[in-house]
Phi, psi and omega in degrees: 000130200278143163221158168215161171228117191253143174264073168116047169261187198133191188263117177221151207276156193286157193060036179239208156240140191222105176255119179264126209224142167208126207249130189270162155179160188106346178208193171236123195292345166264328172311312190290133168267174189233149152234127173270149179235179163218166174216117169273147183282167183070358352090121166280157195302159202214181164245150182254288163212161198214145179237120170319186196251184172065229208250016148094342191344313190257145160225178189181122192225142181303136165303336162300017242172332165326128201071348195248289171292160166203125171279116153200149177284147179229064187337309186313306201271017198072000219271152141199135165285156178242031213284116160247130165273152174033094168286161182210169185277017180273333172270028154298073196207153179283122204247091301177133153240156200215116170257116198239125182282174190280314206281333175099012157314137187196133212225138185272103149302138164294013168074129178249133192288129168245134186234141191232116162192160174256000000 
């Protein structure tokens, strides 16, 4: 059974940087593409950025977020990152990482809070 321990979220002032971790174990982790979503309130969950299983080749990022975040993995350490760049309070939200297999196995983080105020 896939577990995550998500990481380093809290309160941060707009226009600053946030890199958010999420640490995996229960499964094998290359296998899996990883993703982050967030759900803001009253907002339904969105996908944020989504990374290929293996060597990451492919990403995909929600156009609010273009330019600004970068997903990437770390296979060794079990790892996957968020780095947000220039923040605004629209990325004031719960932020969730999710792994999901070709087989359709597919596993849920308890979601971490990122808060954007000044």
């Amino acid at each position: 059974q896939g577990q995550f321990v998500e990481s380093g979220g809290g309160l941060v002032q707009p226009g600053e940087s946030l890199t958010i971790s999420c640490a995996a174990s229960g499964f094998d982790f290359k296998e899996f593409s990883m993703r982050w979503d967030r759900q803001s309130p009253g907002k339904e969950r969105e996908v944020v950025a989504e990374m290929s299983a293996g060597g990451g080749e492919m990403t995909y990022y929600v156009s609010a977020v273009k330019g600004r975040f970068t997903i990437s993995r770390d296979n060794a350490a079990n790892l996957v990152y968020l780095h947000m760049r220039k923040i605004t309070a629209d990325d004031t939200a719960v932020y969730y990482c999710n792994a999901r297999a070709l087989s359709g196995s597919e596993y849920w983080g308890q979601g971490i809070q990122v808060t954007v105020s000044s």
